[in-house]
N, C-alpha and C positions, 0 to 999 in steps of 0.2 A: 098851287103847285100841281104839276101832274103826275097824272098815277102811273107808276111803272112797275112792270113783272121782270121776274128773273126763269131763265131757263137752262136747262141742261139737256142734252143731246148728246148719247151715245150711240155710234152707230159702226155695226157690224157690219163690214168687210175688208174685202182683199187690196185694195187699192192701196200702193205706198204713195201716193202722191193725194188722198185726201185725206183729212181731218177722220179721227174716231169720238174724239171728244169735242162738243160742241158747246159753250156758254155764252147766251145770249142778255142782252137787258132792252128789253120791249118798251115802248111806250102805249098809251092810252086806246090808240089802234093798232098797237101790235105790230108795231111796223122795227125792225134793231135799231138801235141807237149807239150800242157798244159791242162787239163780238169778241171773244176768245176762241181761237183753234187749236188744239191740241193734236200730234203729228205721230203716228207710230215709232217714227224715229225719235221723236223727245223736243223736237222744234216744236215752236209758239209761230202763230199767226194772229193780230188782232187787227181792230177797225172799230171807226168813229167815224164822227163826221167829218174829219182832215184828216184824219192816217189812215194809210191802210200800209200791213207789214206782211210780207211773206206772202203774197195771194191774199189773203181775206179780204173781202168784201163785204157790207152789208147788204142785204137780201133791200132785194128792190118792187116787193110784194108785202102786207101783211104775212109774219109766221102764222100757220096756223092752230087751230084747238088743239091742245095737247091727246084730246081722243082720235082728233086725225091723223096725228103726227104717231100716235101709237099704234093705229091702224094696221100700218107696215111693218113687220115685222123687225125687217135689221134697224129701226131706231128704236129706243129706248129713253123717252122723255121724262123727265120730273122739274117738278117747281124746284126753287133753289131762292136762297134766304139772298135781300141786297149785301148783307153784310157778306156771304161767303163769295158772292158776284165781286163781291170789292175787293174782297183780297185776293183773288187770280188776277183783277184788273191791276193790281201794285204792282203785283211779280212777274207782268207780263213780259215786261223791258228784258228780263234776265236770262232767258230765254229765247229771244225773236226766233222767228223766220231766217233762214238762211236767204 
């Protein structure tokens, strides 16, 4: 089986049309496999490998090292357990994307 990470991206700005909160689920190259977007407004955006809802996309690059990703300052990255990845992945429906 392979090995997968889970991530979380918060990210500081102005923008109403992009995501603040960002949950990703990585594979072995760290390439997304599942995303969650979280919207100022309280909309959901996610994506897989056949949906995409609201805009979301997955990244068509490896994400990178979490120390790159911290680099920057308006992100704010942390690891994130599969199980708490799996449950925003449940509740995502209940919410979409407009």
């Amino acid at each position: 089986m392979s090995k997968r990470s889970y991530l979380r991206v918060l990210w500081q700005h102005e923008s109403s049309s992009e995501p603040v909160d960002l949950w990703s689920e990585l594979d072995e190259r760290r390439y997304e496999t599942r995303k969650i977007e979280y919207f100022r407004d309280g909309s959901v955006g996610y994506a897989d490998g056949e949906v995409e809802v609201g805009g979301t996309r997955l990244g068509e690059v490896p994400v990178p090292p979490l120390a790159d990703i911290a680099a920057d300052p308006q992100f704010k990255p942390e690891p994130i357990s599969e199980s708490d990845f799996e449950d925003h992945w449940k509740r995502r429906e209940q919410s979409g994307r407009r």
